[in-house]
N, C-alpha and C positions, 0 to 999 in steps of 0.2 A: 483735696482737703489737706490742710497743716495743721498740724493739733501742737497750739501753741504752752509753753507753761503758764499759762494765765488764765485768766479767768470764762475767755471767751475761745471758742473755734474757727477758726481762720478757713473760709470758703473762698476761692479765689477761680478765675477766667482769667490768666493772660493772655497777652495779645500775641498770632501765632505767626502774623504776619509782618507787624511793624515791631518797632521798636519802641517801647512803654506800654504804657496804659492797659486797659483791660477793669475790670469790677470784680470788686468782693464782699462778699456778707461775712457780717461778726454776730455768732450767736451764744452766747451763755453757756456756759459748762452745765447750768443748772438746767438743761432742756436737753432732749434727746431732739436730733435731727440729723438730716442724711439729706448729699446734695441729688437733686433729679438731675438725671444724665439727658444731655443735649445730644440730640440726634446727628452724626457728621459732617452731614448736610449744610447745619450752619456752624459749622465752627469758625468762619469769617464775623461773625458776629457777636458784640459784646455784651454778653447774658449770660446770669448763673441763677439758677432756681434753686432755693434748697426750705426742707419741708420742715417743720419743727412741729412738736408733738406734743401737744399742751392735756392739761388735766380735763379740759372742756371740746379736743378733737386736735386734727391737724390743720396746721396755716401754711400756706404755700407763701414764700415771699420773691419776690422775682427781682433783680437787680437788672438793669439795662443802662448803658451809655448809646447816644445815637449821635453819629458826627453830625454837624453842624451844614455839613451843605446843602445846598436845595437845588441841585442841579440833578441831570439822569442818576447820576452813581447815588445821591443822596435817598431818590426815592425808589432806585434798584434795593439799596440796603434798609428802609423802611416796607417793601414788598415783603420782603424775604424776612424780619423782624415781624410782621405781623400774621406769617405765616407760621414761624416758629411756636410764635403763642397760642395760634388758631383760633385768632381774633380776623373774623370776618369783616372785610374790605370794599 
């Protein structure tokens, strides 16, 4: 997490193994929120979940980028994404 001087908190996933890219959620100064920690497992994967805590309960909001290929590695890395989520396959 970056706690920016502005208005919003800066939740970030870089990428650990290429160079660029990676996702990040911006969330309001005016809300409490704290990122959920990604298990190590997938730290090849580009996903940051972080929880924000409203007057009416908590929202989980989940950020994902998924490359683009549709070859084995495309849906090795769609396996392992919908495992992470523990979204049944």
């Amino acid at each position: 997490m970056i706690d920016s001087s502005h208005k919003h908190i800066v939740y970030r996933n870089d990428r650990s193994t290429r160079q660029g890219g990676g996702v990040l959620c911006l969330v309001s100064k005016d809300w409490s929120s704290f990122m959920v920690p990604i298990p190590d497992k997938f730290h090849n994967l580009d996903v940051i979940a972080v929880t924000v805590m409203t007057d009416t309960g908590n929202v989980r909001y989940i950020t994902v980028y998924r490359p683009p290929e549709l070859n084995k590695l495309g849906r090795d890395y769609m396996m392992l994404l919908a495992e992470c989520l523990d979204i049944p396959v």
